[in-house]
N, C-alpha and C positions, 0 to 999 in steps of 0.2 A: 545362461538362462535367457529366454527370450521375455523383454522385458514391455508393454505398452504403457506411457505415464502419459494422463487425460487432467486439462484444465479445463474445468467447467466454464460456460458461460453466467454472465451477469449482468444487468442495465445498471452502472452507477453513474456519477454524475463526471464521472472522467471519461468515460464513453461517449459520452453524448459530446466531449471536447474531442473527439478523435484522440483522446489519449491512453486507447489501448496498448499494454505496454508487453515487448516479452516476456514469460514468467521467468524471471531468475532462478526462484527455486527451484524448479523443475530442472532447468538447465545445470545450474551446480548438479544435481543429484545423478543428471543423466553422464557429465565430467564424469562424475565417481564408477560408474557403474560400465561403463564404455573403457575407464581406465583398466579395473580386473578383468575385463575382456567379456564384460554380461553382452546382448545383444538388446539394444534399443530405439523404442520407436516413441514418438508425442502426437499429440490430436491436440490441439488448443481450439475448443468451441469455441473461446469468447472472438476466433477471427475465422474458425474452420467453419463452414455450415455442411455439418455431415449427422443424417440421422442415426439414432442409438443403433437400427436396426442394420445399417450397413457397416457396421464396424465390425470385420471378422474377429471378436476377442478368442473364437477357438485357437486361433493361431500363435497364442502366446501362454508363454506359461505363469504369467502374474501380470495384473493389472493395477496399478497404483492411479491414484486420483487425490490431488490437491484440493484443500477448499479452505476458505472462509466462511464465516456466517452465514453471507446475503447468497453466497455460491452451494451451500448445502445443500439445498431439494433437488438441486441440479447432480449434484455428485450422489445422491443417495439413487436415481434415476440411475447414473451410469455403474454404479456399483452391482447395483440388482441386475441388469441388462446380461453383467459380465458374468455375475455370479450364475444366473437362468442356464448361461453356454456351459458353465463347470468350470469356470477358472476363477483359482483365488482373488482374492482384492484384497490391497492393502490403503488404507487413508491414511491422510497425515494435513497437516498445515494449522492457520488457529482453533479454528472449529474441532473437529476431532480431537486436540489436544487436549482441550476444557472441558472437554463431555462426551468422552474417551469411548462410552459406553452407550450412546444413541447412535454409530451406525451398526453395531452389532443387534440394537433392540428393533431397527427399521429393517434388517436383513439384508443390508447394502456393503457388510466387509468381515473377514477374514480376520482381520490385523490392524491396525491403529499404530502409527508410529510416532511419537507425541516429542514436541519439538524441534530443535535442527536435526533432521532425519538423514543426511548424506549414510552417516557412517552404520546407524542402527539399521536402514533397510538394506544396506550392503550386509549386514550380518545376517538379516533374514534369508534373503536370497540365499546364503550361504548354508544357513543351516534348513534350509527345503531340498536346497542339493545333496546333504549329506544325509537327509532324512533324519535331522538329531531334532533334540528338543528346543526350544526356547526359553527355558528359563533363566539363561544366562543374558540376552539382549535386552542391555537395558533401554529405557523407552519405549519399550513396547507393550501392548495392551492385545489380548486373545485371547480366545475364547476356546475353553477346555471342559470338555465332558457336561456343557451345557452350563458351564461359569463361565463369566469373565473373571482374566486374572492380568494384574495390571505389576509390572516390573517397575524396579526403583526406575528412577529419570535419569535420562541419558544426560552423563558429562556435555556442558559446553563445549564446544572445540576449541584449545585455546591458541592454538598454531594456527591460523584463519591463512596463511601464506603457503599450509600443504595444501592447501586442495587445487584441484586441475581448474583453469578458466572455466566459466561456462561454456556449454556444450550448445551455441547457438545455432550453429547449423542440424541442427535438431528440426527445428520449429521452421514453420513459413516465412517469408518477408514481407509477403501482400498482408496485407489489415490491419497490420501495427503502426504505429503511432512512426511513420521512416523522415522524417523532417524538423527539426528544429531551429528555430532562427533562417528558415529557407535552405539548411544544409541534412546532409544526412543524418542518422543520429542514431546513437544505442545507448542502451543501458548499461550501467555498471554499480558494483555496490562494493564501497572499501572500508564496510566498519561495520559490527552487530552490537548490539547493546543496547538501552538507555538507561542513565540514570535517573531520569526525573520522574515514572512512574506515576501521570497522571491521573487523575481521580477514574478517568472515563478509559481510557486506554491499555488494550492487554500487552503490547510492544514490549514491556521489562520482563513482565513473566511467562514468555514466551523464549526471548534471546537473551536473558538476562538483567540486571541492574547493572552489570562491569564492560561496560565501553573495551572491545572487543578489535583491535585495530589490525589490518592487511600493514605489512612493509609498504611504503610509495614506492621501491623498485617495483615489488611485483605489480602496480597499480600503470607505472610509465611503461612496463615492458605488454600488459595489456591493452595499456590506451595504444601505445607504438602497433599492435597488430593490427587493433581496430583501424586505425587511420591508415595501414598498408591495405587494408581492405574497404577505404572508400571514405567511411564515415571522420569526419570531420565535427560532429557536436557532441552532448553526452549528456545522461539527465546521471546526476547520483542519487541514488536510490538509499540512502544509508538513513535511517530515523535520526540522525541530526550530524550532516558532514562536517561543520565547525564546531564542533565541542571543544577539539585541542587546536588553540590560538595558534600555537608554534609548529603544530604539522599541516595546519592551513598554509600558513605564510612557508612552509617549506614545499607544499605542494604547488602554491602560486609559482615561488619564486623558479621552482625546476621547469613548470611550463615557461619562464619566459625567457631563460637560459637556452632553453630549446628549439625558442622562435614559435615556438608552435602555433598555428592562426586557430583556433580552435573557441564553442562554444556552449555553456554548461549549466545546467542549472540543477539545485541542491535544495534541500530540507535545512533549518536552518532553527535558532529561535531567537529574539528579538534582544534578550538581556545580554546574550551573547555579542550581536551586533555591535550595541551603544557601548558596550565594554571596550573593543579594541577597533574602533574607526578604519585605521591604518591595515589590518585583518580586509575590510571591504574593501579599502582603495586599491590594492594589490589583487583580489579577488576579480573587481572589474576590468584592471588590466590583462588579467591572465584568460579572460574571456567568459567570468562568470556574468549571466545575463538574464536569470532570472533565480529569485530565491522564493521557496515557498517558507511561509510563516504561519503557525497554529494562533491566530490572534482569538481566537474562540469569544472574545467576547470588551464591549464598550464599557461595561460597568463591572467596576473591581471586587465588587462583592461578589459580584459570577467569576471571574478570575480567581480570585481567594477560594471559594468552593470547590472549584476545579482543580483547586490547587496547584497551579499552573509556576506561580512563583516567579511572576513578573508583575508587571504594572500597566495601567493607560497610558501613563507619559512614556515608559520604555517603547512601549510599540510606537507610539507618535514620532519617538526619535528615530528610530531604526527605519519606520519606512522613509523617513526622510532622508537619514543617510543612505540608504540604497536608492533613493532614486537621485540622489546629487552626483553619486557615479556611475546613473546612467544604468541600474541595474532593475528589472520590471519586478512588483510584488506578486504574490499569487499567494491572497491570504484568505485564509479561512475561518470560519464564525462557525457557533455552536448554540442555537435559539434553545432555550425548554429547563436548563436548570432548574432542579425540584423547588428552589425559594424563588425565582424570577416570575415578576409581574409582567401585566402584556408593558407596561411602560417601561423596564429594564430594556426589555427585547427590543421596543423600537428606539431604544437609546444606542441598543447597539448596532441597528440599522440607520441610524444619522451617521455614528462614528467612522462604518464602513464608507460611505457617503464621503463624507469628510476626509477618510484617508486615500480616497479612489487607487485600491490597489489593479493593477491593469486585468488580472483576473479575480474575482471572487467566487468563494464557494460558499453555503449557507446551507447546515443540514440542523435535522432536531438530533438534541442529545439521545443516544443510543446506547441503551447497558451490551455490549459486546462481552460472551463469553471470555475469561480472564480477566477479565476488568473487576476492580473494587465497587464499580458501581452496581454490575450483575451481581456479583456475590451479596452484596447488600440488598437490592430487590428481590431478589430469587428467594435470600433467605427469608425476605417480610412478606413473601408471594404477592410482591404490588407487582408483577409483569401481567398485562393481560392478555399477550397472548406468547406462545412459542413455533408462529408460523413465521421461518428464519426469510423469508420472502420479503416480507414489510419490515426487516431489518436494514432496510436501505435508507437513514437520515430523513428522508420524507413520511412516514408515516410515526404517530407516538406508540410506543408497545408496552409503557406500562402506566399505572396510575402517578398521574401528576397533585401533586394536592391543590395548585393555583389556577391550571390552565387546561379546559380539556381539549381534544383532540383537532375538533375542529377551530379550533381560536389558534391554536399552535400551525395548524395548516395553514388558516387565513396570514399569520403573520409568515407565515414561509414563502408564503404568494407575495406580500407587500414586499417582503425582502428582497428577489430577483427583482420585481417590478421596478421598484423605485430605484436598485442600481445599475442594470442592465438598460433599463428604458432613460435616464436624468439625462437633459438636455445636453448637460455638460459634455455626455460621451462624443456630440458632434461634434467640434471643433479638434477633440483630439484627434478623433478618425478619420480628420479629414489631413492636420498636419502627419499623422504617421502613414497616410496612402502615399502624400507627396515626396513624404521620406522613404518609404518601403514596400513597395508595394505587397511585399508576400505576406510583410508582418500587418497589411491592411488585414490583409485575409483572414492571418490566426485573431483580429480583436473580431472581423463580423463573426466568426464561429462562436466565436464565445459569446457574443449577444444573441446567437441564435440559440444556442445552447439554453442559455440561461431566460429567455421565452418560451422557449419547449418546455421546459423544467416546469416553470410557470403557470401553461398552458394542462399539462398533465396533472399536475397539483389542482389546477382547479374542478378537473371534473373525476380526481378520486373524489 
């Protein structure tokens, strides 16, 4: 079957850093489907600029389309587009997952494939070829004699080690994020799961609550290809790559067994960190060079809400430990808890301040389909609106009882301002030009970034 898989574009705040990244999902899925011998083609708008209207969709015989939330009105666009030619569409990613039944009610898909979709849209595929039914693929959601009819959920994969590498020569190389630390750089992702299940975050019920792990063979024998084909850095894309202490320090220790010069940065969380020291010292050896950190927040009553299940002082510790070996933070804040005062929020705009992680990110809390937070507003119909557009961190979409809309903005303003703009950034920027020059470059991005940001917020 001749296959087109299309990722919507989106402006989020990773964009504006040049960190448009390639879609793994896609990529696994296209592995799978090129493995049975389907035929397949990708479009990735967020780096392609190609109009709806030039995209021959007659040409294929299914059209699959990825999305998130803030990517939705963009994928209901390309759904309709494909559907107007006569070719089916199927959706899948978080969005469609959690509300299985809004692209069938906007007239934008065929099929809904709800969660890790590799193996249930290969069973669609399959059963369109043989003209059979569906009602044995589980995961799937479609619509029959004018119902939707929605199938039990599709098993997790619990062999994460079958599946084929991603299918990255699929996708472009121009307008992804191709440099890290001034070298080449790809993605990779060696684990699904989380346990921790944030208050605000769909991540568990989505890929599970059970920590989900690839073999490190099959992880060296992909990093080994990537690096025969050039790239030399790697982001891991895994919702938290050190949860298992002893297959970090065994993944460290195989890179440095292997000499490898290589550099990497991961997802991470703080309690984890201050736990096993000796985990980071090995980490910065082995070439880890930046870790992202959910620090969402300065005052622990917002942490406790979040449920987050750390502390003030853990994060204080952790980015000090990561930056004693040398390793840069990229932490993030979460402004707008339903109990948070504006003087919480600019408490947690000193703390940011005071941890000066080399990049910051500062969005408002966002109930995201699967998340216990949507389900709880949804159910109290405090959301005010369900235009998935201003679902991007900067705009508030439901009722706050403390803070309205525009105070939550203003402090959103203060919060790039006063870290992106603090004197203090000179003198670093001027020792790390004399040190790096490239890595001058990724800090003025990021202060440009986080101006624009700024700048845009002020005149919604």
């Amino acid at each position: 079957m001749r296959v087109l898989l299309i990722n919507p574009a989106a402006r989020n705040y990773y964009g504006e850093l040049g960190l448009n990244l390639l879609p793994l999902g896609l990529a696994y899925l296209g592995a799978v489907l090129l493995q049975e011998g389907h035929s397949v083609e990708t479009i990735d708008l967020q780096v392609q600029s190609v109009p709806l209207s030039d995209i021959p969709f007659r040409r294929y015989d299914l059209v699959g389309v990825s999305s998130d939330t803030l990517r939705f009105n963009r994928a209901v666009e390309i759904g309709r587009a494909a559907r107007d030619q006569g070719v089916p569409v199927v959706m899948g990613g978080y969005h469609p997952t959690f509300l299985d039944s809004e692209p069938f009610e906007r007239g934008a898909a065929d099929f809904v494939i709800r969660g890790e979709g590799e193996y249930s849209f290969l069973e669609l595929i399959n059963a369109l070829e043989r003209g059979s039914g569906f009602e044995e693929i589980r995961g799937l959601t479609y619509s029959s004699n004018g119902e939707i009819r929605r199938n039990p959920p599709a098993y997790l994969i619990e062999n994460l080690d079958e599946l084929p590498f991603p299918a990255r020569h699929l996708f472009p190389q121009k307008g992804y994020l191709s440099t890290f630390d001034g070298r080449p750089m790809a993605t990779l992702v060696t684990s699904r799961g989380c346990p921790y299940d944030c208050y605000f975050c769909a991540a568990t019920r989505f890929a599970g609550v059970r920590w989900r792990t690839r073999n490190l063979d099959g992880v060296f024998e992909e990093i080994s290809e990537l690096l025969h084909q050039g790239y030399t850095s790697f982001l891991f894309v895994d919702d938290n790559f050190t949860l298992s202490y002893r297959r970090t320090l065994d993944f460290c220790e195989e890179v440095l067994a292997r000499h490898w010069d290589i550099r990497w940065w991961c997802f991470s969380r703080v309690d984890i960190l201050v736990k096993h020291p000796e985990m980071v010292r090995k980490m910065a050896l082995a070439g880890a060079s930046t870790v992202f950190l959910g620090l969402e927040s300065g005052n622990q009553q917002t942490l406790d809400r979040y449920q987050k299940r750390i502390t003030v002082e853990q994060q204080l510790e952790a980015v000090r430990l990561l930056r004693k070996y040398g390793i840069r933070v990229y932490g993030s804040f979460i402004l707008g808890e339903l109990h948070e005062t504006p003087g919480m929020i600019r408490e947690t705009i000193r703390f940011a301040r005071k941890l000066k992680p080399e990049t910051c990110q500062f969005s408002l809390l966002t109930p995201y389909p699967g998340s216990r937070l949507f389900h709880q507003l949804d159910s109290l119909k405090q959301l005010v609106t369900k235009n998935w557009d201003l679902y991007d961190g900067a705009h508030l979409v439901f009722h706050n009882p403390n803070l309205s809309a525009k105070e939550l903005q203003r402090l959103l303003q203060q919060a790039y301002l006063k870290f992106y703009l603090r004197v203090s950034n000179i003198p670093a920027a001027v020792k790390e030009f004399l040190k790096d020059p490239v890595e001058f470059k990724q800090i003025v991005q990021q202060i440009k970034a986080g101006v624009d940001i700024f700048r845009r917020l002020k005149m919604a």
